[in-house]
N, C-alpha and C positions, 0 to 999 in steps of 0.2 A: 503622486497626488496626495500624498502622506505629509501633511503640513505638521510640522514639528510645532512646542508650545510657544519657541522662541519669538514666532510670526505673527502670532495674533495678541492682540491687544486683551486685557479683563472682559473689555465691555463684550468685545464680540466675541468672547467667550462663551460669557454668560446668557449671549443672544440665541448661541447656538444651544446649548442646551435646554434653553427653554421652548425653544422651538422642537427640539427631538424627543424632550421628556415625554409628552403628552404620542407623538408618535411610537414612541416604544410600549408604553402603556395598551395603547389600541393595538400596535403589530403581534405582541404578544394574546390580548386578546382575543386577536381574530386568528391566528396562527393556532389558537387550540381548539377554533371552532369551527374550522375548515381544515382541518390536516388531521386526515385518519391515522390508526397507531399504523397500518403500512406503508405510510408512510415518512415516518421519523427515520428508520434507516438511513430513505435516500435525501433527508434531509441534513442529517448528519454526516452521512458518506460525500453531501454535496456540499456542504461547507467546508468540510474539509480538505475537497478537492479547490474549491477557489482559492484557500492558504496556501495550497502548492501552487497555485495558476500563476499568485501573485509574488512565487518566489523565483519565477524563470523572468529574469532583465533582460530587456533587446536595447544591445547598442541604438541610440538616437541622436538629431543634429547637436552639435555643439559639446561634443564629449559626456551629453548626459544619458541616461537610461529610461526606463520605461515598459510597464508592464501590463498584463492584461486584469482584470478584475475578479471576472467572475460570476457576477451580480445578475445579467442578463440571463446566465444558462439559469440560475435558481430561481430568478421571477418568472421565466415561462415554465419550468416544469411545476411549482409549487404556488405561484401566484407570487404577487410582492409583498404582500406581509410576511409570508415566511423568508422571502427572500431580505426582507428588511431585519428581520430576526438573525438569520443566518452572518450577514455580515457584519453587522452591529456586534456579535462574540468573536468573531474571526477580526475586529479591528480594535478590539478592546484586549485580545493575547496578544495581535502583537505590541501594541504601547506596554502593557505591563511584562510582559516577558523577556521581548527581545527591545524593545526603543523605537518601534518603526512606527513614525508618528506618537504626536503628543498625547500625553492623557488628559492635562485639560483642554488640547484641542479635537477630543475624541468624538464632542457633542457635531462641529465642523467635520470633521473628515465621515463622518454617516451620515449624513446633511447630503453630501457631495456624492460618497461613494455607494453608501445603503438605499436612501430615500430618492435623491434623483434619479440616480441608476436605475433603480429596480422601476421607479412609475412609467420614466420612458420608454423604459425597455420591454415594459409587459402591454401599456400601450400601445405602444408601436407593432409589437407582433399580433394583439388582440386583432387592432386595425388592417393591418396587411395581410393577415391569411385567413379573412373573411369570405375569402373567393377562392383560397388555394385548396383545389381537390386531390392534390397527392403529395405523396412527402418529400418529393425536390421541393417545390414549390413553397411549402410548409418551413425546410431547412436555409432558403432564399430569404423568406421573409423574418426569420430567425437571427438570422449572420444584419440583416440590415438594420432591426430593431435592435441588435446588440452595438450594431456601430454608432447608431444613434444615441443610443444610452448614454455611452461612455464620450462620446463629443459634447455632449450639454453636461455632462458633469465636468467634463473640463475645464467647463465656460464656467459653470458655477464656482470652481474651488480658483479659477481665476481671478471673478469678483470676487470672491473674499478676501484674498487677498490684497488685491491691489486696490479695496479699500482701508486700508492700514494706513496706510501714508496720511489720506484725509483725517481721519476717528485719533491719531495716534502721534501728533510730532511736537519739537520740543519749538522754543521762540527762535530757533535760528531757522526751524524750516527743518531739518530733518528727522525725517521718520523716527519713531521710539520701538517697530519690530521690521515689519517687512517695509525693503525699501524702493520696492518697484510700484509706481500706480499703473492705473489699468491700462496707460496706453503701450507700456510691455509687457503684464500680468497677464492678459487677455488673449494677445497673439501667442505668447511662447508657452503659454499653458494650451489654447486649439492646436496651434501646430503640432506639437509633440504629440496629441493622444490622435489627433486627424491623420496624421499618416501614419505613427508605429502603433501605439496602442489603442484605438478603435478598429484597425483590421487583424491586432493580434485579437482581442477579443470576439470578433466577427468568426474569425476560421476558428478558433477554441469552441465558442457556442456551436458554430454549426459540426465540425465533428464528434463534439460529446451528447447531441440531441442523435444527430444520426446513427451512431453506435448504442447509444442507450433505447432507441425504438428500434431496432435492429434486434441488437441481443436480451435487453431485461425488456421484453414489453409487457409483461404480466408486473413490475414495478412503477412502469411510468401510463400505463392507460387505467382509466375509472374503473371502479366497479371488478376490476380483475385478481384473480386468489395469487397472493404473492408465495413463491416456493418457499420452503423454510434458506435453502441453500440460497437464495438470489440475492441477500446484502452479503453472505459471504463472498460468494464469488465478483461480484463487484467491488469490495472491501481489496480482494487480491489484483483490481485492475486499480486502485489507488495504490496501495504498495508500489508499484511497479514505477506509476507516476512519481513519487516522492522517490524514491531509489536516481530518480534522473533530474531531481532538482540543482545538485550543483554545475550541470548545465547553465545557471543561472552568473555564475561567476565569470563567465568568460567576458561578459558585458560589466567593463569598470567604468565608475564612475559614479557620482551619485543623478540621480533625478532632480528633475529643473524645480527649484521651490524648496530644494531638502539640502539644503549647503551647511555647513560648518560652520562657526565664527571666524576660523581662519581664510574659508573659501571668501565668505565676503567680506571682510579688507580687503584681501587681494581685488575684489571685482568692482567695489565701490570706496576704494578708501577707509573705511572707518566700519565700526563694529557700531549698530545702533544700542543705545543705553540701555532700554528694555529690552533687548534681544540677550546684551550682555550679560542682566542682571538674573536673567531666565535661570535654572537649576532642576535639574530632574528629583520627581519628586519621589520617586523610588529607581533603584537601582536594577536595572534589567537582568533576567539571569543571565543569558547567550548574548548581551550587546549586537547588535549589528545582526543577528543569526552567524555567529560566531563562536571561537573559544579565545575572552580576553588573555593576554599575554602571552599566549604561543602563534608567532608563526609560521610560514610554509605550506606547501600547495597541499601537502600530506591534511594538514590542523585543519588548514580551510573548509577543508572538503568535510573532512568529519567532523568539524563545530557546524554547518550548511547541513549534513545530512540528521543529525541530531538536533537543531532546529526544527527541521522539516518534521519528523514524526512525532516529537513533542508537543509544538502548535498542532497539526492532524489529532495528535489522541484527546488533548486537552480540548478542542472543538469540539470532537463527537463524542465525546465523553458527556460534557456539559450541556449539549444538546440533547442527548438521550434523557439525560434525568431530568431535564425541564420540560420535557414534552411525554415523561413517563404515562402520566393523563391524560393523554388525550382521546379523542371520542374514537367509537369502533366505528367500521366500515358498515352504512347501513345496509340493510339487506332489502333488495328491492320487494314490493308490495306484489301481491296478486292481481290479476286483473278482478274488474267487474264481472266482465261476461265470461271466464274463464268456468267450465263445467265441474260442479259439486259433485263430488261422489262421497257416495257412502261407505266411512268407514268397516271392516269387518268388526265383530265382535271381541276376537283375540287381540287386534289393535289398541281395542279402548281400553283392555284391563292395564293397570297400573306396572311398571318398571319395579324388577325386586329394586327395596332398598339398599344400597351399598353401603357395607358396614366400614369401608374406612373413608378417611379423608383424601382428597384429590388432593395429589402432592402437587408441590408449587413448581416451578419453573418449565421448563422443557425437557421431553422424555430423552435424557442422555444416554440412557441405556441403550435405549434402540439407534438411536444417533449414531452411538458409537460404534455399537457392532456392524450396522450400515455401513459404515464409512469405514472401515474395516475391510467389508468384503468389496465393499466397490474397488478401493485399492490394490488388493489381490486381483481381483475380475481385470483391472487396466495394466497390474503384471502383466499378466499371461498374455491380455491381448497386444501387449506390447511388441509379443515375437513376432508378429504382421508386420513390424519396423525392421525384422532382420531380412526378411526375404523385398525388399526393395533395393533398389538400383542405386546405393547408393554408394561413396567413396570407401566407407571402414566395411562395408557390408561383403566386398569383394576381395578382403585381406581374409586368410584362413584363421582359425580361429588359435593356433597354438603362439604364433605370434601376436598377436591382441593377447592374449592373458602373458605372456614376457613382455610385453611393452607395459600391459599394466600395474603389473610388479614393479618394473623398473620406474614406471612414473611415480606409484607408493611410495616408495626407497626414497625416488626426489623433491617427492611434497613432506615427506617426514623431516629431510634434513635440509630444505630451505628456511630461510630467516629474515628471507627480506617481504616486506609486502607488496614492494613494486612486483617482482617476479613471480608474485603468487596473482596478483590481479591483474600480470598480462597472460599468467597462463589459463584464467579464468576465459580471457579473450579469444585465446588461440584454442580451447575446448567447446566454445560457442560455436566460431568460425568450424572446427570440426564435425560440429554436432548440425550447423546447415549444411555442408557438406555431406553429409550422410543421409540427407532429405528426414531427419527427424524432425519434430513439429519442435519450434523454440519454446513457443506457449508456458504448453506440459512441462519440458525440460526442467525450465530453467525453474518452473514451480516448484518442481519435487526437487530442485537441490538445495533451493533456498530457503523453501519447509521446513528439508530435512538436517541441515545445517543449522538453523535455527532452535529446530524443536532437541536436537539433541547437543550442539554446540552452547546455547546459552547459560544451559546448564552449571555447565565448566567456566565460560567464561565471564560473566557475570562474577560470581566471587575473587577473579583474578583481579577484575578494576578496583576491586574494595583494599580499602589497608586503614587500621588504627590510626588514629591521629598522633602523626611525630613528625619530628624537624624534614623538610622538604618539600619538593612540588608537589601541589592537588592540586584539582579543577576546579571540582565541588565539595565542598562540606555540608553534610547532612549531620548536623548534633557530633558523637562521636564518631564519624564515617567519614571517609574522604576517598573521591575519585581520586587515584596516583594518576600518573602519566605516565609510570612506566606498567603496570596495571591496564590502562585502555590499549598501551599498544601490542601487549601482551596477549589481550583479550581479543584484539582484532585480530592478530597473526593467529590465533586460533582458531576463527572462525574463517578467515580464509585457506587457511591449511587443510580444514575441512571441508568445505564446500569445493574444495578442487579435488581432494579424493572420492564427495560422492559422483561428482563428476563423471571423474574415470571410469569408476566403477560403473556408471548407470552407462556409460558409450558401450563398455561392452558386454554390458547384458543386453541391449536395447538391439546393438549389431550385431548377435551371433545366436543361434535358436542354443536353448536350452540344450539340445540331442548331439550338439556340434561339440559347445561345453564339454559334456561328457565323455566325449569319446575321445577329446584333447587332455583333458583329466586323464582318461586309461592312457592315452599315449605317453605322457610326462612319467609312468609310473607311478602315479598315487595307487596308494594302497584301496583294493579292490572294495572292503566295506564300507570305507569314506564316500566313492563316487555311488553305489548304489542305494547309502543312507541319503547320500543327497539328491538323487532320482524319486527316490519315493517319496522324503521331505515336501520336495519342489513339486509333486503331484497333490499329497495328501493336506495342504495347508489349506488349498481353498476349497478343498470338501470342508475341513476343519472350521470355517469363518463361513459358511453358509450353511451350516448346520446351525450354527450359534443363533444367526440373525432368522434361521427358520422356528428356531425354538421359541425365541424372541417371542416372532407374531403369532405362534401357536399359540403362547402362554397369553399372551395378552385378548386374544380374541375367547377364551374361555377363562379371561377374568371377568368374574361381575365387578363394578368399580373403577377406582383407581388403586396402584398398589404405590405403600409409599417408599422413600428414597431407600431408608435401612432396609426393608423388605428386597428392594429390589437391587442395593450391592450385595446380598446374601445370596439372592439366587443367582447373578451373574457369578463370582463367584465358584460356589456349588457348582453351576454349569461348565464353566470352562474348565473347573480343575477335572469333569466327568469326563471333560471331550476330549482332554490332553491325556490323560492315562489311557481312554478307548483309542487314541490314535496311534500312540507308543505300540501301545499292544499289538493293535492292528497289523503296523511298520514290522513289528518282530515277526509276527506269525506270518506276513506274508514272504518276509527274509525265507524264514525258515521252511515255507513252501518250498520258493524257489531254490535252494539247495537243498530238498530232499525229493526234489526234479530232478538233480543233477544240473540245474542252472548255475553258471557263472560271467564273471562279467564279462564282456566282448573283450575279446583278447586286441589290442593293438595290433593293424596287420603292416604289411610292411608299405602302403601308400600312405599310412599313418604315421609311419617312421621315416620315410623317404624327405629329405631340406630340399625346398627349390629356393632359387633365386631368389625370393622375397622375403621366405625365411630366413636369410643369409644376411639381407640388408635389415630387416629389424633387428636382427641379433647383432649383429656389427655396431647399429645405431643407438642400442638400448643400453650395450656394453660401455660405449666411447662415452655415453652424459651420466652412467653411475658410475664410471672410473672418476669423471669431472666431478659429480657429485662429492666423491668419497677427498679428492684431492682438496679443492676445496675448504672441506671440514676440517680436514689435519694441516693448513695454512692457516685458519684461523685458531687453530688449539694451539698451536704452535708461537 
């Protein structure tokens, strides 16, 4: 439904914009006068969930494609001006970024996809779950008023087109842009959204209304206190979407109305003169959601997935700072008849003055050490995950830490990406197999790959500007290409060793560890500093975040930032020498006990048959490993 410039003629250019101008003016209006600041998040999180919605193509008749919108899920949860707001930026990055859809045909495609979409569609649901008392019922009339939407904007961007032919031809009688009138315009623009993309939009709305009243209802119902955490956590359920957008490729072809100058000769003979004469009027950075000039399945997929996050940030980015003002959440009134009581005396007198300024932004301190100990706290309770029935849980533990070695060994000296993203699969597959929660999992590996692999890889895509391939040049900067691929085999080299690593701490208790540590013969101070370690860390991070709310609830005020990196700080360097300390002096208890570590007995040292097949099997793919390496040194 992305009418490129080449289609529409000046006038009905100009029609359109003039018709949208005066719309965007009022959408934006009322968008700040009805959208509390709680909810700019989900406004942002939800536009830039429609950019991904609208990057998954489903095969349609005729070798064309076709996709869902978006539009309906944003005019029911937010109304249609915001929802008119929200796509109107989501249709405007992609013309100027990627080329998907024209930019002087941008005032038509929000015409089509923004303004019709969103009226009927909030319509339609206002209308239809006027009588619906529960939320099937609610999600029924949702999926139907979404299907509706996007069938009459069909119809609409059908008229448009398919009056080009009338407004637009030269004296022989052919068209000067689009060369279908309406009585093919009409049918093959309904067909295609009536059967594939008005029910792909239908099932989208309804399971992203149902999981969002499900899980964030403090986000999407009035009047309700939003968590600080709740556009985070739903932030991590769009990553996940976007992560699965080149699903979108497997559907080739282009969409009906969005052809090529090559496609139509082939289909009409001749290239119409003003279609011909058309020229973009800036250059897209990603073409297509692509990387121009390189291909293969490999490029594909990382020109689509970089796409994908770039239009998402750039959305919610520009959404947040345009709706930075907007009004608060009012706070409802007392009653009339509600009973006056009489203040006490201590009540009335005045609050001491606070001698400093309330620092700006959000208390990080606390944030952070929070989110700190939460983290530890979902450690520990992690070993709940080793006493479950599950596949690795029933492997002893001395074998899990030599298989885990041996996988380290082979994620260090792999180099292909394909073999690193199918062992990504095959430790997925493992980790359902083990009945651990994918959720969680695959959160903390991709976190944790992130938060610490970027680091490194990020300056690896970078190189000075000199003779050879780049992507992108940034002034004197250029993405290499051997740099991105560099950077990626990094990041998946890592994310498969947190992997590992997290299978089997996740499957083996802490106690088990240990005592396969004493059996391997590690030196007895290592396992018992790592005993006490692994106890003493989350007293360590809940001491911090107690101090935290002690200090804070016996401050008058607020305290500001430098104040409060000083004492965090201070603080921690207190609580890391008192815990060192601690760790020594209770060492030095227990050997002036006469304590030592558990000595390995011999059911500790006895191999059964399963030890025999990991060790076999761990041995025969680092021999392959190693072999490998010295055929291609060689």
């Amino acid at each position: 439904m992305h009418i490129p410039d080449a289609y529409l003629s000046p006038g009905t250019q100009a029609a359109a914009f003039a018709v949208m101008v005066p719309v965007w003016v009022l959408a934006a209006k009322k968008t700040r006068q009805q959208l509390s600041a709680r909810q700019v998040p989900l406004l942002s999180i939800g536009a830039a969930f429609a950019f991904a919605v609208q990057m998954f193509n489903i095969p349609a008749v005729g070798g064309t494609t076709a996709h869902a919108l978006g539009t309906a899920l944003l005019a029911i949860l937010l109304g249609p001006w915001a929802a008119i707001v929200a796509m109107t930026l989501c249709l405007a990055i992609q013309a100027f970024f990627f080329g998907d859809g024209g930019i002087l045909s941008l005032g038509a495609n929000c015409f089509d996809m923004a303004l019709i979409s969103a009226i009927v569609s909030y319509g339609s649901y206002k209308f239809m779950s006027r009588s619906a008392n529960s939320e099937p019922k609610r999600l029924v009339s949702a999926a139907l008023a979404a299907y509706l939407g996007t069938v009459v904007a069909s119809f609409s961007a059908g008229l448009i087109l398919g009056a080009q032919p009338l407004v637009a031809h030269d004296n022989a009688g052919h068209a000067l842009y689009f060369p279908f009138g309406w009585s093919v315009s009409i049918p093959a623009m309904v067909n295609v959204h009536l059967l594939i993309a008005a029910p792909a939009e239908a099932i989208v709305t309804c399971l992203a209304l149902g999981y969002l009243w499900k899980n964030f209802p403090d986000l999407v119902r009035e009047h309700a206190r939003v968590r600080v955490r709740t556009p985070l956590r739903l932030g991590k359920v769009l990553f996940f979407v976007l992560l699965l957008t080149p699903i979108g490729l497997i559907a080739s072809g282009d969409a009906w109305g969005e052809w090529d100058a090559s496609t139509l000769q082939k289909m009409i003979g001749y290239v119409p003169s003003g279609a011909a004469r058309s020229k973009e009027l800036i250059a897209p950075v990603l073409k297509d959601y692509g990387l121009v000039g390189h291909g293969g399945a490999a490029w594909q997929i990382g020109g689509y997935l970089l796409s994908a996050f770039l239009g998402a940030l750039l959305i919610a980015a520009t959404i947040r700072a345009l709706m930075k003002k907007s009004r608060s959440e009012p706070v409802p009134e007392a009653k009339s008849n509600a009973p006056q009581l009489e203040l006490p005396n201590w009540m009335k007198s005045a609050n001491p003055v606070a001698t400093r300024q309330p620092s700006a932004g959000k208390p990080w301190l606390e944030m952070t050490l929070l989110k700190l100990r939460d983290t530890v706290a979902k450690t520990l309770i992690a070993q709940d995950w080793a006493a479950l029935p599950g596949m690795l849980q029933r492997v002893p533990a001395i074998p899990k830490i030599l298989a885990t070695l041996t996988a380290l060994v082979f994620l260090a000296l792999s180099h292909s990406a394909s073999i690193l993203g199918g062992t990504l699969f095959v430790l997925a597959a493992i980790a359902w197999g083990a009945r651990l929660p994918l959720g969680p999992v695959l959160t903390r590996v991709t976190g944790s790959a992130a938060f610490f692999g970027l680091i490194l890889a990020l300056p690896l895509t970078l190189q000075s500007v000199s003779p050879g391939p780049a992507l992108v040049r940034v002034g004197p900067i250029a993405f290499s290409e051997t740099g991105i691929a560099m950077g990626s085999l990094l990041l998946l080299r890592l994310a498969c060793g947190i992997f590992v690593a997290l299978l089997l701490t996740s499957t083996t208790r802490w106690n088990e560890i240990a005592r396969a540590l004493q059996a391997l013969r590690l030196p007895r101070v290592f396992v018992t500093g790592f005993m006490l370690t692994y106890r003493y860390i989350f007293v360590l991070t809940d001491t911090m975040a107690e101090m935290v709310v002690a200090r804070k609830s016996r401050q008058p005020g607020c305290i500001g930032k430098a104040e409060a990196r000083q004492y965090a700080g201070a603080a921690t360097a207190v609580l890391f020498s008192k815990s060192m300390a601690f760790s020594e002096e209770s060492y030095m208890a227990m050997r002036s006990r006469l304590f030592e570590a558990q000595r390995p007995t011999k059911a500790a040292r006895r191999k059964g048959f399963t030890d025999w097949v990991w060790a076999t099997g761990g041995s025969v793919a680092l021999v392959a490993v190693l072999l490998n390496v010295v055929i291609h040194a060689l």
